[in-house]
MARTIDO-637472 format. One record per atom (N, C-alpha, C, O, CB): x, y, z; residue in one letter; residue number from 1. Coordinates in steps of 0.02 Angstrom, whole numbers, padded with zeros to 5 digits, m for minus. Each point is the difference from the previous one (the first is absolute). Glycine has a CB too. Example, Ala and Ser with C-alpha at 12.3 -4.5 7.8 and 13.67 -1.06 7.14 Angstrom:
<rs>
u: 00660 | v: m00284 | w: 00390 | residuo: A | num: 1 $
u: m00045 | v: 00059 | w: 00000 | residuo: A | num: 1 $
u: 00045 | v: 00060 | w: 00000 | residuo: A | num: 1 $
u: 00052 | v: m00001 | w: 00033 | residuo: A | num: 1 $
u: m00147 | v: m00058 | w: 00029 | residuo: A | num: 1 $
u: 00077 | v: 00112 | w: m00098 | residuo: S | num: 2 $
u: 00042 | v: 00059 | w: 00003 | residuo: S | num: 2 $
u: m00039 | v: 00055 | w: 00037 | residuo: S | num: 2 $
u: 00025 | v: 00055 | w: 00008 | residuo: S | num: 2 $
u: 00034 | v: m00087 | w: m00116 | residuo: S | num: 2 $
</rs>
This chain:
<rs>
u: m01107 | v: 02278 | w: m01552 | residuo: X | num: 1 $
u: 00068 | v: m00015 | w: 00018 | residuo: X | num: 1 $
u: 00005 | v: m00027 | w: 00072 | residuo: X | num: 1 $
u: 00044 | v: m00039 | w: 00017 | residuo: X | num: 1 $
u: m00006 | v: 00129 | w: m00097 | residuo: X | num: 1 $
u: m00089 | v: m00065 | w: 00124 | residuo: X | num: 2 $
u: 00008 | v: m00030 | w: 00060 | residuo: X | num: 2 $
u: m00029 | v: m00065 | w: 00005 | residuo: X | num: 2 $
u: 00035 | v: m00044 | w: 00024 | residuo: X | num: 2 $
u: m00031 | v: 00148 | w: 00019 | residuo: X | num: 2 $
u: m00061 | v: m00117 | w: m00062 | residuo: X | num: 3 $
u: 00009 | v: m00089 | w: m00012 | residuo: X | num: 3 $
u: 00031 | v: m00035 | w: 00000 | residuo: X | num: 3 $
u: 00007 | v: m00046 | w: 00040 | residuo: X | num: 3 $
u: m00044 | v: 00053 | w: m00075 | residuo: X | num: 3 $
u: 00087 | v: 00017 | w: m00050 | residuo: X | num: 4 $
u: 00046 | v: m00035 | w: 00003 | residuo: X | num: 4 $
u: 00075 | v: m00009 | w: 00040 | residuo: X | num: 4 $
u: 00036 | v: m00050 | w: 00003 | residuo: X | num: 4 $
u: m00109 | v: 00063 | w: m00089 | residuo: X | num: 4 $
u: 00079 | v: 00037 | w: 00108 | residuo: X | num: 5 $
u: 00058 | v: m00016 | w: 00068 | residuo: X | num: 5 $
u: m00044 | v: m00049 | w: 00046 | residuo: X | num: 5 $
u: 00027 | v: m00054 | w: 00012 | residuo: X | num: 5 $
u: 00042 | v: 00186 | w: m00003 | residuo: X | num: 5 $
u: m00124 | v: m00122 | w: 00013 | residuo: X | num: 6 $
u: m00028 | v: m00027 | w: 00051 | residuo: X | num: 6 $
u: 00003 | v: m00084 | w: m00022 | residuo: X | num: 6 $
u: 00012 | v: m00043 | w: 00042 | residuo: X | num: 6 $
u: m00088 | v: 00162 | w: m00008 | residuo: X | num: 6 $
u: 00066 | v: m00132 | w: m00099 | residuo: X | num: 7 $
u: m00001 | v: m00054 | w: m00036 | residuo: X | num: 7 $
u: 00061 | v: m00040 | w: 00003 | residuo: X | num: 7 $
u: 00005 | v: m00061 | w: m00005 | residuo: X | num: 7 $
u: m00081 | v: 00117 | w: m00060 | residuo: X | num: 7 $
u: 00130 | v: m00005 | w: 00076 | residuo: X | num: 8 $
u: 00074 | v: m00022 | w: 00001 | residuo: X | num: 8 $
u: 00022 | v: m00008 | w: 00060 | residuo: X | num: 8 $
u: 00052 | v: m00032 | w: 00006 | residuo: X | num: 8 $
u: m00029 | v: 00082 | w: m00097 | residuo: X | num: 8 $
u: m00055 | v: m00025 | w: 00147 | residuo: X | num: 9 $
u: 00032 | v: 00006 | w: 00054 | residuo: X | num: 9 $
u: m00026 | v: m00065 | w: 00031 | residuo: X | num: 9 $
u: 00046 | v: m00033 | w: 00024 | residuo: X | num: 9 $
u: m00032 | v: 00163 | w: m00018 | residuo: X | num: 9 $
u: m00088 | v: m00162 | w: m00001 | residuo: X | num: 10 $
u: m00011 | v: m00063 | w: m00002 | residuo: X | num: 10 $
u: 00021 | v: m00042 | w: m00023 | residuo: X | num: 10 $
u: m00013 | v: m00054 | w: 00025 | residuo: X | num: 10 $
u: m00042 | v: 00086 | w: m00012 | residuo: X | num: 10 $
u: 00093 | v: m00029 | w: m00064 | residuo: X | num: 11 $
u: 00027 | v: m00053 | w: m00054 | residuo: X | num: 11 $
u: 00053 | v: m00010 | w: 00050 | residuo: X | num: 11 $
u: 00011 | v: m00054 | w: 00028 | residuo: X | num: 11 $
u: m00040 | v: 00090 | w: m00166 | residuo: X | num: 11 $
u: 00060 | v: 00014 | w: 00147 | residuo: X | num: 12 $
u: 00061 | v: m00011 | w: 00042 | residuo: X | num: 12 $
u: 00012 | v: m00033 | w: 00040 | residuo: X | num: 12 $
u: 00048 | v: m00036 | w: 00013 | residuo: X | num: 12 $
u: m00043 | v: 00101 | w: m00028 | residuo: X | num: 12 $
u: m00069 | v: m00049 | w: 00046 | residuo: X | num: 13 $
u: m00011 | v: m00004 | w: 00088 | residuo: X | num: 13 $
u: m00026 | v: m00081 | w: m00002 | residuo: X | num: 13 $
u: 00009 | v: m00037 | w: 00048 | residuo: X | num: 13 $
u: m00058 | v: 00187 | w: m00004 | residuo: X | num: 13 $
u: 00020 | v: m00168 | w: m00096 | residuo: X | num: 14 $
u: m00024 | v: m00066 | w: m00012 | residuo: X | num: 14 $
u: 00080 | v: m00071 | w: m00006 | residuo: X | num: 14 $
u: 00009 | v: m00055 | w: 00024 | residuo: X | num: 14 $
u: m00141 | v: 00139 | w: m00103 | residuo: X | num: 14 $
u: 00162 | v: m00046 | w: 00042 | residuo: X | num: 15 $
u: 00063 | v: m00025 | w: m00038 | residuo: X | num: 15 $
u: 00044 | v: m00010 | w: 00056 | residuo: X | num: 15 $
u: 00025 | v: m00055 | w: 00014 | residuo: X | num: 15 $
u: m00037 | v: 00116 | w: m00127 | residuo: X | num: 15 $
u: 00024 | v: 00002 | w: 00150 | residuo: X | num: 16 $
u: 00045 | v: m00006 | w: 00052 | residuo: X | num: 16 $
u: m00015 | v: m00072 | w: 00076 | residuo: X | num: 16 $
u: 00032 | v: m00046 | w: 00026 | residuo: X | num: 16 $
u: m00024 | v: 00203 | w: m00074 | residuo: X | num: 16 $
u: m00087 | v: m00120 | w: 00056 | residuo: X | num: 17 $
u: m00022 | v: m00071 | w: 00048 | residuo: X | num: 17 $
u: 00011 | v: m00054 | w: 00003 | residuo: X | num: 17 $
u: 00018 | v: m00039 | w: 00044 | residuo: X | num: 17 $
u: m00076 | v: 00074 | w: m00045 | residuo: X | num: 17 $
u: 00040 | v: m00035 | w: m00078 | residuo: X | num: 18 $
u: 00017 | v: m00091 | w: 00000 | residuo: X | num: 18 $
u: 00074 | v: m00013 | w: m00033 | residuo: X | num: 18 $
u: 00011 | v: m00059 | w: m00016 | residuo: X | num: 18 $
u: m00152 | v: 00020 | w: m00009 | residuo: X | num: 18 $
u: 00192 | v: 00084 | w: 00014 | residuo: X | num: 19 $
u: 00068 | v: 00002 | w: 00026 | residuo: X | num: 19 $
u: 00008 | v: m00039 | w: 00071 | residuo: X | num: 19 $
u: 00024 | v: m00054 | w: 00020 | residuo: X | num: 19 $
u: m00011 | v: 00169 | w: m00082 | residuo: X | num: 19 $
u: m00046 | v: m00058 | w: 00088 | residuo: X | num: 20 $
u: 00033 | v: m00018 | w: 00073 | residuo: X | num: 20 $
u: m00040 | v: m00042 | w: 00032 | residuo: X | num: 20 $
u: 00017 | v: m00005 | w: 00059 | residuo: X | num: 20 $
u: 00035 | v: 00104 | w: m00043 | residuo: X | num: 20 $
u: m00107 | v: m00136 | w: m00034 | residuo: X | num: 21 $
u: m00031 | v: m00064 | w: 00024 | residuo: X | num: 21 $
u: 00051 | v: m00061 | w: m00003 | residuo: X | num: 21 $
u: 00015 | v: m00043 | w: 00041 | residuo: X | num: 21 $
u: m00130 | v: 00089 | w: m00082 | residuo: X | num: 21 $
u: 00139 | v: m00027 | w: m00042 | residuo: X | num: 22 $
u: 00030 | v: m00069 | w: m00012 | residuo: X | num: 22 $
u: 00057 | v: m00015 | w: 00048 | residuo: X | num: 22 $
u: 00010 | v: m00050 | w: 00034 | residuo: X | num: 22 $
u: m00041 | v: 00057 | w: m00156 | residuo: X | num: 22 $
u: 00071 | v: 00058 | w: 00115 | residuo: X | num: 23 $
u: 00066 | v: 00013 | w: 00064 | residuo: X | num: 23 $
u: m00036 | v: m00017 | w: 00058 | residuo: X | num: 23 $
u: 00045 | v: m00032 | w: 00029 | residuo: X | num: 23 $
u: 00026 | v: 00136 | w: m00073 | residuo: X | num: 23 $
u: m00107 | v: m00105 | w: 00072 | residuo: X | num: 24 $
u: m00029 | v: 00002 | w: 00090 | residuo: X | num: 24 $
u: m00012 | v: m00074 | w: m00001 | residuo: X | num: 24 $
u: 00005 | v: m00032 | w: 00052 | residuo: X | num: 24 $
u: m00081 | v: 00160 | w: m00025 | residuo: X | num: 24 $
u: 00057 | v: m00163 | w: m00094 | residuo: X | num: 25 $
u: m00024 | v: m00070 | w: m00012 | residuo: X | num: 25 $
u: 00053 | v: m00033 | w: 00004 | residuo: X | num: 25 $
u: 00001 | v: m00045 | w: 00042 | residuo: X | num: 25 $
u: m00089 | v: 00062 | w: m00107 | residuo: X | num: 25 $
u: 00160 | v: m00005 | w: 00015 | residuo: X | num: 26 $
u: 00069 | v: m00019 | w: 00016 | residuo: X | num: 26 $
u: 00031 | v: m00022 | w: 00038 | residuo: X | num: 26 $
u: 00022 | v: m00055 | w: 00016 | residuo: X | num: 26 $
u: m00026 | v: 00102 | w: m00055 | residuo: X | num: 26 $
u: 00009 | v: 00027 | w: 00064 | residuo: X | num: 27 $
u: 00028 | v: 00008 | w: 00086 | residuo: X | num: 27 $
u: m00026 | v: m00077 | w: 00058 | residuo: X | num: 27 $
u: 00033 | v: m00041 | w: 00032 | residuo: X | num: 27 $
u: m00061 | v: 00209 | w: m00049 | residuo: X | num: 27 $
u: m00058 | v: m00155 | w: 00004 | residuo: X | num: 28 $
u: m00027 | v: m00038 | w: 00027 | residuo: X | num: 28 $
u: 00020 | v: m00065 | w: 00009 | residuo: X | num: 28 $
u: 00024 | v: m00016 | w: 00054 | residuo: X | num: 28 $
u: m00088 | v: 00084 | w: m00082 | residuo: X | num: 28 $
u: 00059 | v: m00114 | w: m00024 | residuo: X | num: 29 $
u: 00036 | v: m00058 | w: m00029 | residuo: X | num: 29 $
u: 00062 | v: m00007 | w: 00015 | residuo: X | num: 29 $
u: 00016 | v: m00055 | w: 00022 | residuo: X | num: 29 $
u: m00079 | v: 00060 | w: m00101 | residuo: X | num: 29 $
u: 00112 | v: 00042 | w: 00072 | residuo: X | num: 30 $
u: 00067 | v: m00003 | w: 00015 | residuo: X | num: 30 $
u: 00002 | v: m00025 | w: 00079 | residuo: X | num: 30 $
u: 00025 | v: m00051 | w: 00023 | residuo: X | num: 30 $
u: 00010 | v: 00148 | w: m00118 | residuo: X | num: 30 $
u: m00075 | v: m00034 | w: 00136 | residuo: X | num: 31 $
u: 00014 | v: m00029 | w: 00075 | residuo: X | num: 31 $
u: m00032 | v: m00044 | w: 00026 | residuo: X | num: 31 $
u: 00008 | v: m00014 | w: 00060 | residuo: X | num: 31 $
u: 00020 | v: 00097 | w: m00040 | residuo: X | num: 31 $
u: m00073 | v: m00116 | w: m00060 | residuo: X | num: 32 $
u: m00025 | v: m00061 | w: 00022 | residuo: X | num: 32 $
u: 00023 | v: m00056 | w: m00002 | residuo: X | num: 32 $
u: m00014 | v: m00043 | w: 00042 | residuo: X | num: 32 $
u: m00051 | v: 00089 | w: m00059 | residuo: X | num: 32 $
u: 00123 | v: m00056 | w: m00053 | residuo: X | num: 33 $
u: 00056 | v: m00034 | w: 00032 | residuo: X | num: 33 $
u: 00029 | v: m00013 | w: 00030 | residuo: X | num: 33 $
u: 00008 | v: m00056 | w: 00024 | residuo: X | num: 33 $
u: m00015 | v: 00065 | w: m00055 | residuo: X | num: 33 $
u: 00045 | v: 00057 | w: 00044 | residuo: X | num: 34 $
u: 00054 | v: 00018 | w: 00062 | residuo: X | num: 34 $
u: m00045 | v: m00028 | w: 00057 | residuo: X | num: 34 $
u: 00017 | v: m00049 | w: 00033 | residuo: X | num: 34 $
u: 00050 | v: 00169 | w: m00079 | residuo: X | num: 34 $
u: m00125 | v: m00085 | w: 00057 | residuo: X | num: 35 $
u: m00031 | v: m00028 | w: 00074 | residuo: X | num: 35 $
u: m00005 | v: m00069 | w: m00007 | residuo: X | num: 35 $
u: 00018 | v: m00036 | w: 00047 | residuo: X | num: 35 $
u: m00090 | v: 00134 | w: m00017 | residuo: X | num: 35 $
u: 00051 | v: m00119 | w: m00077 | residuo: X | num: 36 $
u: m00015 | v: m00079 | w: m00011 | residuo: X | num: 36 $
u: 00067 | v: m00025 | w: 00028 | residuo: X | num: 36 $
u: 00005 | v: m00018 | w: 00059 | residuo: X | num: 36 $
u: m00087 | v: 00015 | w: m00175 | residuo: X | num: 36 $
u: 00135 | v: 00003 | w: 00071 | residuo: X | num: 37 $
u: 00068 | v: m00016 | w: 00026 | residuo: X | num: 37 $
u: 00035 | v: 00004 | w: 00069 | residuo: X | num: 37 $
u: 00046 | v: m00038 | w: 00018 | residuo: X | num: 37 $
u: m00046 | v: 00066 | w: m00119 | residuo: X | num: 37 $
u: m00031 | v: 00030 | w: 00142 | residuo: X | num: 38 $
u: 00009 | v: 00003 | w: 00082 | residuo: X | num: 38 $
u: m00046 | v: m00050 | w: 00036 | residuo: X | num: 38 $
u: 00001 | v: m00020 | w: 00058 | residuo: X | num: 38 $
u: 00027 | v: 00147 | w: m00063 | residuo: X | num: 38 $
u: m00053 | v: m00135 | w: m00027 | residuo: X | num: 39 $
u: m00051 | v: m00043 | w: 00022 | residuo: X | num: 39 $
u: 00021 | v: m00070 | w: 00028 | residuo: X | num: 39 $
u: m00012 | v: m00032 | w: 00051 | residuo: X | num: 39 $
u: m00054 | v: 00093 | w: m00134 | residuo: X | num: 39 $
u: 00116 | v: m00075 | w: 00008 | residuo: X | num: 40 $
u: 00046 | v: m00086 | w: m00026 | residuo: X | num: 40 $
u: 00022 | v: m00003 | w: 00043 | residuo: X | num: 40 $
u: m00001 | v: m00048 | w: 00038 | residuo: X | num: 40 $
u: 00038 | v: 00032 | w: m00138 | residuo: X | num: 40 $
u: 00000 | v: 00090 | w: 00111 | residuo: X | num: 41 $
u: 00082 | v: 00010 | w: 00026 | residuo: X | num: 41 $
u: m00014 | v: m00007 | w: 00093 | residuo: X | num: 41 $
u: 00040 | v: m00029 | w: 00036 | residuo: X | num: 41 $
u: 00016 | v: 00138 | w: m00160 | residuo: X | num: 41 $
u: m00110 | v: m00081 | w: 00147 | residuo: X | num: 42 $
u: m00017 | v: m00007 | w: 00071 | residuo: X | num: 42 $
u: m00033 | v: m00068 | w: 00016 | residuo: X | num: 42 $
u: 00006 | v: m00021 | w: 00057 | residuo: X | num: 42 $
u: m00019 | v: 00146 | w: m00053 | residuo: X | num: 42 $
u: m00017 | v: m00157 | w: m00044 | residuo: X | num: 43 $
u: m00010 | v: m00057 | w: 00030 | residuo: X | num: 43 $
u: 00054 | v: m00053 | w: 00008 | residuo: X | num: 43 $
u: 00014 | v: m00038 | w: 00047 | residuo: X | num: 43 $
u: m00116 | v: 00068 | w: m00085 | residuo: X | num: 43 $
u: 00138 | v: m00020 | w: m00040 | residuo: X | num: 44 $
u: 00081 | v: m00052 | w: 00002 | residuo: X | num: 44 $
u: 00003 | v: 00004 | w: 00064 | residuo: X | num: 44 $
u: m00016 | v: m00042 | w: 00042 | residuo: X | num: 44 $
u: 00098 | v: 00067 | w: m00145 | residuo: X | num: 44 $
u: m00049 | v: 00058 | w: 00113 | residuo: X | num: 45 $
u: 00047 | v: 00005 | w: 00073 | residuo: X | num: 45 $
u: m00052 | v: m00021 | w: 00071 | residuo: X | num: 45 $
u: 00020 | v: m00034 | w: 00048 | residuo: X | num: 45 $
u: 00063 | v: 00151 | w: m00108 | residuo: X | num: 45 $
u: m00122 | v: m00101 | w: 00055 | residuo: X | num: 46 $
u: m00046 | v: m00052 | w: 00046 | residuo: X | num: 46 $
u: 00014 | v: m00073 | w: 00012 | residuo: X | num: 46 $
u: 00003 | v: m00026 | w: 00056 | residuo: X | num: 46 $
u: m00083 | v: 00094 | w: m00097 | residuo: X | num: 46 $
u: 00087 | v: m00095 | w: m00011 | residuo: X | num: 47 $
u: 00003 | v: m00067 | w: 00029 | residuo: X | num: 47 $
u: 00088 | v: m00015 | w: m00009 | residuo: X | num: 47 $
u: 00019 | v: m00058 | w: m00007 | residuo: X | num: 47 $
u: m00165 | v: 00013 | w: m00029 | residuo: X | num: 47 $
u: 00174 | v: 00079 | w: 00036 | residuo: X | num: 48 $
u: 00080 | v: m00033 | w: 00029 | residuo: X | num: 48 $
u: 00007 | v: 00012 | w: 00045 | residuo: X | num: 48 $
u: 00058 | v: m00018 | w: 00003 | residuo: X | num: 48 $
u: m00002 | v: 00019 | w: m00069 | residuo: X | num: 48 $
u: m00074 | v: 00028 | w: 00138 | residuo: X | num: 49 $
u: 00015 | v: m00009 | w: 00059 | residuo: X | num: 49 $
u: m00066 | v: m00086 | w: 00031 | residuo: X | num: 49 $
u: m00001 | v: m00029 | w: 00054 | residuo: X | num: 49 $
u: 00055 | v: 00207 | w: m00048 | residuo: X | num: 49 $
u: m00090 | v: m00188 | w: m00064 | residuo: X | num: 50 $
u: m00049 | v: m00047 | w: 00011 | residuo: X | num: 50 $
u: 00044 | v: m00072 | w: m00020 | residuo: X | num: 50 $
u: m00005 | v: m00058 | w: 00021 | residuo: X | num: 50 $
u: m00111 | v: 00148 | w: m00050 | residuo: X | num: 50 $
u: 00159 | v: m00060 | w: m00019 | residuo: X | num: 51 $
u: 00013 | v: m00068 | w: m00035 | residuo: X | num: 51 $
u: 00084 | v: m00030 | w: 00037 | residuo: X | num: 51 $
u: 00017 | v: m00060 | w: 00002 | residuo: X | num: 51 $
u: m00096 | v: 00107 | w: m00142 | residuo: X | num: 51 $
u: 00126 | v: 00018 | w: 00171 | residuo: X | num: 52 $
u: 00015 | v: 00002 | w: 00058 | residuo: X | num: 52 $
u: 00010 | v: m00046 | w: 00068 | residuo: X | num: 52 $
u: 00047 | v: m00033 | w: 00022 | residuo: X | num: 52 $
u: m00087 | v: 00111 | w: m00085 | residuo: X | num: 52 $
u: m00032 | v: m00064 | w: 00085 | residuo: X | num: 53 $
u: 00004 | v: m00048 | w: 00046 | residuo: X | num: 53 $
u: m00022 | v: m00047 | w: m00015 | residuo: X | num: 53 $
u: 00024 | v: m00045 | w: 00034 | residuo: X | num: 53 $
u: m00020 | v: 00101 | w: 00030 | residuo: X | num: 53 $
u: m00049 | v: m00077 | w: m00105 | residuo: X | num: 54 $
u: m00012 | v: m00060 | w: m00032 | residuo: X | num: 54 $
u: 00090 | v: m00048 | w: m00007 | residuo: X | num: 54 $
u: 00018 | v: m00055 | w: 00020 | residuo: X | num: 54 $
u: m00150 | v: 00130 | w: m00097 | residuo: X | num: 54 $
u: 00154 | v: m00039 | w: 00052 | residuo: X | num: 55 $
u: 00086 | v: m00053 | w: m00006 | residuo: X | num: 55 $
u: 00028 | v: 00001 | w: 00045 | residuo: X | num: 55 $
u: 00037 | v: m00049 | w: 00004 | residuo: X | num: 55 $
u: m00005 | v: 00064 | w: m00096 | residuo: X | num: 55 $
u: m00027 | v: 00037 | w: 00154 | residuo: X | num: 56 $
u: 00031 | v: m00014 | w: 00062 | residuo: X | num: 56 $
u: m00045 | v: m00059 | w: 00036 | residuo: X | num: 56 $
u: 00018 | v: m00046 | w: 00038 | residuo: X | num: 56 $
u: 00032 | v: 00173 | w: m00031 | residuo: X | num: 56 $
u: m00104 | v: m00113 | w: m00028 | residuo: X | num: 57 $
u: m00049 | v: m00059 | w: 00061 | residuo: X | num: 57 $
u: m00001 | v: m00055 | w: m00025 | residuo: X | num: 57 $
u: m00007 | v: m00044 | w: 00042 | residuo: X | num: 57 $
u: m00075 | v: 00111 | w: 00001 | residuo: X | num: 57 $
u: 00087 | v: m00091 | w: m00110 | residuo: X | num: 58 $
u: 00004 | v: m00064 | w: m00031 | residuo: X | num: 58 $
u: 00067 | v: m00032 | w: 00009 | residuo: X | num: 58 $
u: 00006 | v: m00061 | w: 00001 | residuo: X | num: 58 $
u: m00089 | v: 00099 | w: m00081 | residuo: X | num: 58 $
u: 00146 | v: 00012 | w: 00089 | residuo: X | num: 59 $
u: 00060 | v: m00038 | w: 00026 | residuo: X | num: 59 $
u: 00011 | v: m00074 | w: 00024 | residuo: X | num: 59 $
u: 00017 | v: m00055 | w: m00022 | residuo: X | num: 59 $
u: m00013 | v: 00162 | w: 00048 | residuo: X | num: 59 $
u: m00026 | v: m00072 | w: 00040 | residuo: X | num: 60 $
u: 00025 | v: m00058 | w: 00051 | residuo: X | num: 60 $
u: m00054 | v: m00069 | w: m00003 | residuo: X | num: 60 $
u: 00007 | v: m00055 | w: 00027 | residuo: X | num: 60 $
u: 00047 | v: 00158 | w: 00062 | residuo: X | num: 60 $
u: m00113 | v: m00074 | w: m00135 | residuo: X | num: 61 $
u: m00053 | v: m00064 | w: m00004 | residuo: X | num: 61 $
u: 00024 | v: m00037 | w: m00079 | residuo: X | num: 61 $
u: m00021 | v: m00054 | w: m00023 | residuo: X | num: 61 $
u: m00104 | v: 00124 | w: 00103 | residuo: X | num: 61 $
u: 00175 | v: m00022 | w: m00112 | residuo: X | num: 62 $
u: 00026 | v: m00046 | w: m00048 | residuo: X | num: 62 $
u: 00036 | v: m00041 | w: 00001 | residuo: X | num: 62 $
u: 00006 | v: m00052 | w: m00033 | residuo: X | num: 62 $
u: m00023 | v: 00109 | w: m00003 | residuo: X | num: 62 $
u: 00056 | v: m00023 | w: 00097 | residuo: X | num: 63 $
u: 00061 | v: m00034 | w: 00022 | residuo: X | num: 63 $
u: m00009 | v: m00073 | w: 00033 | residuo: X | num: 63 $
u: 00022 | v: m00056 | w: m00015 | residuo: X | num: 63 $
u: 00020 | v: 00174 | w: 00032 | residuo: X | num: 63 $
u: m00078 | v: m00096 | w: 00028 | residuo: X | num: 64 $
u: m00039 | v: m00054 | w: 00031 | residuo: X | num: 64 $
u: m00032 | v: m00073 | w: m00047 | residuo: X | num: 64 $
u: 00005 | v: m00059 | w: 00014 | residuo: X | num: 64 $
u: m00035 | v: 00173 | w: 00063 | residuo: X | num: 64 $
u: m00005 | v: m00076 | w: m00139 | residuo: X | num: 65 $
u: 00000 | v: m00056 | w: m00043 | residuo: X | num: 65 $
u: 00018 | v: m00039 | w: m00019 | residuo: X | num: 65 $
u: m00019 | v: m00058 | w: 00007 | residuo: X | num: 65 $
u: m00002 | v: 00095 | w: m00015 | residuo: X | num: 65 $
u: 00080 | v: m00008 | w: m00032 | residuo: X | num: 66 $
u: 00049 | v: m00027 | w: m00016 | residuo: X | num: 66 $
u: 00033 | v: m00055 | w: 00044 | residuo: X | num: 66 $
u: 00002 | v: m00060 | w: m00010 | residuo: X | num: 66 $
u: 00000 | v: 00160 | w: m00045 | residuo: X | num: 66 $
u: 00027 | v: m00060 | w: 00111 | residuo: X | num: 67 $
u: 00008 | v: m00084 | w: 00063 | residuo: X | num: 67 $
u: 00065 | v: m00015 | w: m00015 | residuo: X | num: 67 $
u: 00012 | v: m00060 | w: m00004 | residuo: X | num: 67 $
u: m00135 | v: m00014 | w: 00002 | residuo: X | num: 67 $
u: 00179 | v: 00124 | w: m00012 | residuo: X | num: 68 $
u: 00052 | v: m00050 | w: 00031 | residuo: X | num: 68 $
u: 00038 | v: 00022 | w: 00056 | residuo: X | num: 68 $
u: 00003 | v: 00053 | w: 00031 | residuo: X | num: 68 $
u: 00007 | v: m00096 | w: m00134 | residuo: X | num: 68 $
u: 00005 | v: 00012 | w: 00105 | residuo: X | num: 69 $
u: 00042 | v: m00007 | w: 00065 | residuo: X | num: 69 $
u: 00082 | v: 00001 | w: m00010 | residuo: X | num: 69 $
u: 00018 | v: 00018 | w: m00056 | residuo: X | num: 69 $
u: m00120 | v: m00092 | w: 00101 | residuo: X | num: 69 $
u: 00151 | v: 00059 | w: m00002 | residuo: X | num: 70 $
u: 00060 | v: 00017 | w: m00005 | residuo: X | num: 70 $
u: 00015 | v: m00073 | w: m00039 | residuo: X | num: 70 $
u: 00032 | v: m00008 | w: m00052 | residuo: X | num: 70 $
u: m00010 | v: 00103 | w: 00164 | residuo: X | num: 70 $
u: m00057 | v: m00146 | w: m00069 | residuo: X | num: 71 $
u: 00028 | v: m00063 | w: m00024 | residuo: X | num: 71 $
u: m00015 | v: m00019 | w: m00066 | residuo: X | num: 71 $
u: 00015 | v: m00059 | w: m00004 | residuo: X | num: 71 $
u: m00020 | v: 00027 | w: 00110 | residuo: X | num: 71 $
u: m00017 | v: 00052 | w: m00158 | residuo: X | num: 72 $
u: m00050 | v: m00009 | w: m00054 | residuo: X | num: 72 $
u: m00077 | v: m00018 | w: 00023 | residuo: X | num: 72 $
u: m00042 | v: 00014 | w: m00042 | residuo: X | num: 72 $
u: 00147 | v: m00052 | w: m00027 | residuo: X | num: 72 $
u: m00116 | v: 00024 | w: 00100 | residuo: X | num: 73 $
u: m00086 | v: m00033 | w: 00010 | residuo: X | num: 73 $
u: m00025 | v: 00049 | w: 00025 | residuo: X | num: 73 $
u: 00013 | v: 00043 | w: 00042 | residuo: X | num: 73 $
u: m00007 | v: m00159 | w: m00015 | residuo: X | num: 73 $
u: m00058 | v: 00097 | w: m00071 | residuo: X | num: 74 $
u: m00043 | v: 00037 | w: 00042 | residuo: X | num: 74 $
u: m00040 | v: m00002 | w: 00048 | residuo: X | num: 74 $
u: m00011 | v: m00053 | w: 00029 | residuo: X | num: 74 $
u: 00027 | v: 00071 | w: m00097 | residuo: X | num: 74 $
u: m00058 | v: 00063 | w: 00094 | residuo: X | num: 75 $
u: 00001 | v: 00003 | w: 00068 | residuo: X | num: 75 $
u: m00071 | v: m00043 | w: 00026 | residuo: X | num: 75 $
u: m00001 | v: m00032 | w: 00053 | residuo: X | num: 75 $
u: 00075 | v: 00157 | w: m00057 | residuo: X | num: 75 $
u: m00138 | v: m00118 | w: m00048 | residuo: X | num: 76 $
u: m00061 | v: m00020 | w: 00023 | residuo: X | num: 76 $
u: m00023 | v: m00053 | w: m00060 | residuo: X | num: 76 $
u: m00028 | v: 00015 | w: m00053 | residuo: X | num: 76 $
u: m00001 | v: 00105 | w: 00126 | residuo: X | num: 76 $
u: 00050 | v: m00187 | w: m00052 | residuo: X | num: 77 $
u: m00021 | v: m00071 | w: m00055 | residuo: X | num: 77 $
u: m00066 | v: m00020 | w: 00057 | residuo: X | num: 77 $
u: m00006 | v: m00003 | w: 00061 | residuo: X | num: 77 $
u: 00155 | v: m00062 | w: m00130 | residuo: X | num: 77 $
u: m00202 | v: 00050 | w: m00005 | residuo: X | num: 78 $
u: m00049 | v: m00027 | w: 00012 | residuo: X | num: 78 $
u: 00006 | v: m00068 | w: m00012 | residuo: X | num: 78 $
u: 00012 | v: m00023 | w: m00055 | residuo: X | num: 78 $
u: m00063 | v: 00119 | w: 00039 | residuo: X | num: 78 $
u: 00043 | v: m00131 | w: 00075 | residuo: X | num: 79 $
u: m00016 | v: m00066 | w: m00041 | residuo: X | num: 79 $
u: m00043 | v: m00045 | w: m00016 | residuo: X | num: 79 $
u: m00026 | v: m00026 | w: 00050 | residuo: X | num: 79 $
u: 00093 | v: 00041 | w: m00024 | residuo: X | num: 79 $
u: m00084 | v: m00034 | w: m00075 | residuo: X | num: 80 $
u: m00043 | v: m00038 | w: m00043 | residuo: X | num: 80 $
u: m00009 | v: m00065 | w: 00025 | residuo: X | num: 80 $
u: 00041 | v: m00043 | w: 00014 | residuo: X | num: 80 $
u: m00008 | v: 00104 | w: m00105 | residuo: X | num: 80 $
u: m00120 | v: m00060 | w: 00095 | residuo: X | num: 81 $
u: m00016 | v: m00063 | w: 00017 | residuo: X | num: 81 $
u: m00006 | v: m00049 | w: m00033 | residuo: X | num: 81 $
u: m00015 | v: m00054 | w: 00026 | residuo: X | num: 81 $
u: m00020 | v: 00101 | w: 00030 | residuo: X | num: 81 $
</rs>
């Protein structure tokens, strides 16, 4: 009779483990998303203070491009030889 408890109590103990492997494996996976996803989420926000000044600093050199002036013309004509 004691065998067989002993037989059962392994069974258990076997059964239960890999219960809770699969849960610890789950879990696992689950927050590796989530971390994965902080991951997205911190680099996004990383680059909008990048992308930021990127459009404040391109402003005035767009502006500049562009070239006009009050009078319509523009400000910097090349002229062609």
């Amino acid at each position: 009779m004691a065998t067989h408890s002993r037989q059962l109590f392994h069974a258990c103990f076997i059964l239960i483990s890999i219960l809770i492997g699969s849960l610890l494996d789950q879990l696992k996976q689950s927050y590796a998303n989530v971390i994965r996803g902080l991951y997205i989420d911190i680099a996004l926000f990383s680059l909008l203070p990048l992308s930021f000044f990127v459009t404040v600093i391109s402003l005035p050199v767009r502006h500049n491009l562009e070239g006009s002036t009050q009078s319509g013309q523009p400000k910097d004509t090349v002229a062609l030889l």
